[in-house]
N, C-alpha and C positions, 0 to 999 in steps of 0.2 A: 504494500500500500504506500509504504515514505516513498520507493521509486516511483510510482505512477503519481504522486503529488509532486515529485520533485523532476520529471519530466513536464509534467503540467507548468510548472513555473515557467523553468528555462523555454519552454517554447513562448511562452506568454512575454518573457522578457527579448528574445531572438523577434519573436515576430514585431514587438514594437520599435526595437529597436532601427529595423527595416524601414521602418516608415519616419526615422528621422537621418536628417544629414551626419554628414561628424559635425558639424558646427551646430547642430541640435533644430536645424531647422527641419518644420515638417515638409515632407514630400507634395502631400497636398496644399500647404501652403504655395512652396516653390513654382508648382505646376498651375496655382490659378495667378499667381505675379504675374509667370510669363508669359501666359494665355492672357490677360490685360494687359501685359506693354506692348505684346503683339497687335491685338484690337486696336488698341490708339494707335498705332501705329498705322494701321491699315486705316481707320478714320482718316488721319491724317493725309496718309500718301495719296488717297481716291481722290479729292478734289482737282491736284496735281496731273494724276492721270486721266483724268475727266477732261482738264484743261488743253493739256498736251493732245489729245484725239481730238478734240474739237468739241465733246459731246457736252461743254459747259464753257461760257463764255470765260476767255483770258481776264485774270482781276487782277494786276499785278502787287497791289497790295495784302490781296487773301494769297497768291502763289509765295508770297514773301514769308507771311505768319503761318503758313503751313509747311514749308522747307525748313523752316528755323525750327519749328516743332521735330521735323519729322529727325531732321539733326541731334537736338536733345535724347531725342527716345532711339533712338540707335544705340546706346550705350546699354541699354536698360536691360530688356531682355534675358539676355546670357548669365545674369546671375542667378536667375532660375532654372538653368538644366543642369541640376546638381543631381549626383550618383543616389541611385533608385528612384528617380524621376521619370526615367523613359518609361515608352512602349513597353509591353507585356513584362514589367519588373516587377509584377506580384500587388501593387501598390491598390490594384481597381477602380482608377481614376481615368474617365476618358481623356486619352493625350493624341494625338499625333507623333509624338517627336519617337523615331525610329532608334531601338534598341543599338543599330549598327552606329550611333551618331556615338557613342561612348565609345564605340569599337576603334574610332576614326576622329577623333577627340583633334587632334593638329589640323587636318583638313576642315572639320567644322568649325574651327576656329580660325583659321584663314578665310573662310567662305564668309566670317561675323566681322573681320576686320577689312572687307575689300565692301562689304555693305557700309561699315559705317565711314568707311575711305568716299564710297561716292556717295553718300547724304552727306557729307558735309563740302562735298563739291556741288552736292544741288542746289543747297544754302546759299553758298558764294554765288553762284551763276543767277540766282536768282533774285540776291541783293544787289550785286555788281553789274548787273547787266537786264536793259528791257529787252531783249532779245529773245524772240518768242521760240524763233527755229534753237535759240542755244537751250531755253529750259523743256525743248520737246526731246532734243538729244540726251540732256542730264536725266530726265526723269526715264528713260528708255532706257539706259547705262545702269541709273540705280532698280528699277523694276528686273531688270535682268540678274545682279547678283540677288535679289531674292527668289529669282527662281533657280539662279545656280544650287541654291541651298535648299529648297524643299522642293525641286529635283531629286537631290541626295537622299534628303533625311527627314523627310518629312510623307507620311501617310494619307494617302489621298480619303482616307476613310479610316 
């Protein structure tokens, strides 16, 4: 009976421990951060690309305060894909972000440093300059490293 009360524990202490980071943060927490800097982010970035296709009129001071936003929240992100945060990590939280992305930890992380390399060239292009054809370029440049990356690692479902 003591071993089956004393498996009982350690599982009870193994499994919760699963659900948090080593820096004690919980998993669930991490995975709805990042799923909200992502949202804003994507809030953000749409007007932009609304813009840039034509499908909303050019405002050059709403392309402004949305570049500069989408800059800030570029950094953001990333502090949420902390280890047992992914896809099928036991966790049971609906996620997208693909188990293989821990696999490949350098690549995901150059794929998150060439994003926030071209938001904060969308930023400049888009404070430095009225030039429509330059922020239809930037914002195509930056939309393309986010598909470079959930291309990769990111779950269509």
């Amino acid at each position: 009976m003591k071993t089956m009360i004393s498996l009982a524990v350690a599982s009870t202490l193994l499994m919760s421990g699963a659900a948090l980071a080593q820096d004690g943060t919980k998993v669930e927490d991490a995975i709805k951060y990042r799923q909200s800097a992502l949202t804003t982010l994507a809030w953000n970035f749409g007007p932009l690309g609304a813009m840039a296709k034509g499908d909303m009129d050019y405002d050059a001071e709403e392309a402004a305060m949305r570049a500069k936003r989408v800059q800030e929240l570029a950094v953001m992100p990333w502090e949420g894909f902390i280890e047992g945060s992914l896809r099928n990590d036991g966790h049971g939280i609906e996620t997208a972000a693909l188990a293989k992305t821990g696999d490949n930890w350098d690549d995901f992380e150059k794929k998150q440093q060439d994003f926030e390399e071209e938001a904060t060239k969308l930023a400049e292009v888009v404070s430095n300059d009225d030039d429509f054809a330059a922020l239809r370029k930037q914002v195509a440049a930056t939309s393309k490293t986010c598909k470079n990356c959930h291309d990769e690692y990111r779950a269509e479902n």
